[in-house]
N, C-alpha and C positions, 0 to 999 in steps of 0.2 A: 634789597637795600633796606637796612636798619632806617627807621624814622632819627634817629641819633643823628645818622646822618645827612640829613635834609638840607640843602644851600638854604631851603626858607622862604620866607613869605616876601612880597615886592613890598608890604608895608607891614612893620613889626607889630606883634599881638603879643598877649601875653599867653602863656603855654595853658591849655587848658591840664585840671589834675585827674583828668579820668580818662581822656581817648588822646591818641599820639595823632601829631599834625596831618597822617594820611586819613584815619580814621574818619577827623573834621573835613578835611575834603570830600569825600564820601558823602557824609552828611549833607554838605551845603551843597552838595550838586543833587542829590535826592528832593530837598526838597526846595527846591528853586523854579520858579515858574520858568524857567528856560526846558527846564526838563518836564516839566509835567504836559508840556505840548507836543511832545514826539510822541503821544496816544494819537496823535489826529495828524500826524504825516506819513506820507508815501514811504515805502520803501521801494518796492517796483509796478504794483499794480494800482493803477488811477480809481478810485474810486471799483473797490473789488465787490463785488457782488456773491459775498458773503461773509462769515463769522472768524475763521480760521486764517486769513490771511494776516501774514506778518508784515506789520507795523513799523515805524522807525523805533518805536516804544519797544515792542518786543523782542526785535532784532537788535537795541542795545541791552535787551537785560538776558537776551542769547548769548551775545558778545561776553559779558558780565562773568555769566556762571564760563564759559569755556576758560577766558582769563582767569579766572579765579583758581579751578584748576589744574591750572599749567604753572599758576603760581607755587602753588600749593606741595603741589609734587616734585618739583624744581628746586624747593627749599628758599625760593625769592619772596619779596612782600607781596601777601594780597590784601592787603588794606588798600597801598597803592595801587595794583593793577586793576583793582576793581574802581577806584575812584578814576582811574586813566578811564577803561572804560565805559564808565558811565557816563564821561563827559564828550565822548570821541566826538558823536554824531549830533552833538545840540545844535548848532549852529547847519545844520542843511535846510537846505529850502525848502517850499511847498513845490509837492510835485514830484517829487525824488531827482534822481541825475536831470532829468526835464530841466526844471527850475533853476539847478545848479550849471547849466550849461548857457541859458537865458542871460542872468548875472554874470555871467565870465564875458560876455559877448555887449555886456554895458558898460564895462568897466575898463577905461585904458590899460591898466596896469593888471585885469581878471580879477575874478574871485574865485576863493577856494572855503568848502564849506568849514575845512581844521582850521582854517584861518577864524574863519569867523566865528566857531566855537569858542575858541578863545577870547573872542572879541565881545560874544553875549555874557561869557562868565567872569570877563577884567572890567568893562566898560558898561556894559548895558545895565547889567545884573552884578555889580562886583562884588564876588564872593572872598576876594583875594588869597587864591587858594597858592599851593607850594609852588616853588620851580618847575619840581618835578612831575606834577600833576599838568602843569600847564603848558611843557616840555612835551611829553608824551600826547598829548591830545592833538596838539598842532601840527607833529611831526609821523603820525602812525599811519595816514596814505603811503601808498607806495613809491609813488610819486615822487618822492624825496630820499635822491641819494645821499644824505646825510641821516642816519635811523635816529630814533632816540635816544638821546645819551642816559637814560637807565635800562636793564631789562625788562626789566616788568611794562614799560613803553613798548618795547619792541613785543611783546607778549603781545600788546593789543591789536599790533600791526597783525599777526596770525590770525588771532582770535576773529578778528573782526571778518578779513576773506573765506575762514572756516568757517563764521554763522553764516553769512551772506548766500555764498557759493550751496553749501546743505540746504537751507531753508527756500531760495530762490528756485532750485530745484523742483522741489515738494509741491509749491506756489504752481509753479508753472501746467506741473502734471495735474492739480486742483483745478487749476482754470481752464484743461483743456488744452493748453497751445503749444504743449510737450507730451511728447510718449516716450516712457520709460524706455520704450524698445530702440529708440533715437539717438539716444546715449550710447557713444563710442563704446565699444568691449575694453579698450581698450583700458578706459575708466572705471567702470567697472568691473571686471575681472580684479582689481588691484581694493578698490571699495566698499565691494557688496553692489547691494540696494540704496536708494537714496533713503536716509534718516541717520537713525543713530550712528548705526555701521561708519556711516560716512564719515561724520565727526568723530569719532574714536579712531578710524584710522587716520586721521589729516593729525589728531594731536599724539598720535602715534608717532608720529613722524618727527615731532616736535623732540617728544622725550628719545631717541632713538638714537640724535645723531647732537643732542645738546650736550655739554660739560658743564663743566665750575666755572661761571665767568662768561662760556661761551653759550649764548642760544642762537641754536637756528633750526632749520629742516631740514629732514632727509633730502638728498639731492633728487631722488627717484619720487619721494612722493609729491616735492616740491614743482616735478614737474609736471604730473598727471595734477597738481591742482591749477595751474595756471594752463594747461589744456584746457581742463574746465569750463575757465574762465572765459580762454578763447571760443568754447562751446558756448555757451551761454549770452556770449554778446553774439552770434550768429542768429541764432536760435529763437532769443527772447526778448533778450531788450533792446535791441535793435528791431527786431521785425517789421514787416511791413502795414502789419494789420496796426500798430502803435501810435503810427503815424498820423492818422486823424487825434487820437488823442494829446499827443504830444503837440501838436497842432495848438490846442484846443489851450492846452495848458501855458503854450509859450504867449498865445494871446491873452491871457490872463495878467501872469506877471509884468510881461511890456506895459500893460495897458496902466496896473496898479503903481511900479514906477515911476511912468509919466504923467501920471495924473497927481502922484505925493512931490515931482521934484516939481512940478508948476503949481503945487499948493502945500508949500512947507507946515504955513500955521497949522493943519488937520495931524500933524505928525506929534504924539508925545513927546514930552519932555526931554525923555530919555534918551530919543532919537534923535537929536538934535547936535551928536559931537561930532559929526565928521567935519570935513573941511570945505566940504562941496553939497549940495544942497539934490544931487543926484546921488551921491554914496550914503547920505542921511537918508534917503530914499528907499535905496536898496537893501540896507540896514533893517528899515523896519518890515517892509516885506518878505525877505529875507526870514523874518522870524517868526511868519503866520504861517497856522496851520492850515493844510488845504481846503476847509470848509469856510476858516474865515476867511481868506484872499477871495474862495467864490460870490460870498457874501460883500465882502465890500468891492469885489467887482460886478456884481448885481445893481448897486446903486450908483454906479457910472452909465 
């Protein structure tokens, strides 16, 4: 998608003369404290006991460069699909899925963490970034059978289960609680090894079976990844050894929620828009990294 053609911003700017209006999303999602706190959140291992585990931080700037490209080579914008990117994952909890599952079980109506991306980068933090930029970000789970109405959104929808699914792998065989040897043949014969291979063949899949207009996967490799996936939630993140952690974690957030929706005044300013003094709540939680939610659930 040309920047020319952009629906635009939800409140008019004047054009910048030197970077096109995906470019400035880019920017203000870089350097926005929303985003400089995905250094210090979960992606699947709670407090990992060591150097190499990936991050919310690293796992969106994983996302980042696969999106970029698949942009790239596609002939689509990656100005935008790297600003999509970059914004996917701002709005998840402390804790990884933990957290995000906590919040959904507070909330009459749920929480979703695209949702709330959106809601740190319009409302919390407003960068007021494109349509399209904020189109893409809310809508790139899977979870929504309605896709993104750009490509380079749906770019991210890939990219993102490509870094995840590669990297979670690698994570897990680090920490012990997977053996290479574990992994279906089925998977692997089609794969390789987990790492690069892996990723090269998943965006293999992408350029193989996409056209002009049309992106999607290979039907074959689209389904050895979402096998995967089915692996992976047997295996790891589900497991049973989690479960004291997880535990550990969900009493955390409960605790920090009910203690901001029975003492609103301790909640920043910023926090302060929703309409219920339980979603103001969860909102600012919601936005802490998991050393600080421990820390100020330390002093409860």
């Amino acid at each position: 998608m040309l920047s020319e053609e952009s629906k635009g911003r939800f409140k008019k700017e004047e054009e910048d003369p030197f970077r096109t209006v995906f470019e400035r999303d880019r920017d203000r999602i870089i350097h926005s404290k929303t985003f400089r706190r995905l250094k210090h959140k979960t992606q699947v291992f709670i407090n990992p006991d060591g150097d190499h585990f990936i991050t919310r931080m690293t796992h969106t700037l994983n996302v980042t460069q696969i999106g970029r490209s698949i942009a790239k080579t596609l002939g689509l914008n990656p100005d935008l699909t790297e600003a999509i990117c970059l914004g996917h994952d701002v709005g998840h909890s402390p804790f990884g899925h933990t957290g995000e599952e906590v919040l959904n079980d507070m909330l009459d109506g749920g929480w979703s963490h695209s949702e709330n991306s959106v809601k740190m980068l319009s409302i919390i933090e407003p960068l007021n970034l494109t349509k399209e930029t904020i189109n893409g970000i809310e809508k790139h789970p899977w979870k929504y059978e309605e896709p993104p109405f750009t490509n380079e959104g749906l770019i991210c929808r890939y990219a993102d289960r490509i870094a995840y699914l590669s990297h979670d792998v690698e994570d897990a065989i680090r920490a012990g609680v997977l053996n290479e040897s574990e992994i279906p043949k089925s998977i692997t014969s089609e794969l390789g090894s987990p790492g690069k291979t892996w990723i090269n063949s998943l965006i293999s899949g992408i350029f193989k079976a996409s056209s002009e207009g049309n992106l999607r996967m290979d039907d074959e490799i689209l389904n050895i990844m979402n096998n995967l996936r089915e692996f992976m939630f047997e295996k790891v993140y589900l497991r049973d050894e989690t479960k004291k952690e997880r535990a550990e974690a969900k009493k955390v957030v409960e605790k920090l929620v009910s203690n901001f929706t029975n003492n609103p005044n301790l909640l920043p300013e910023q926090y302060r828009t929703a309409q219920s003094e339980l979603e103001n709540a969860v909102d600012y939680v919601a936005g802490m990294t998991d050393r600080f939610a421990l820390k100020e659930f330390s002093k409860l």
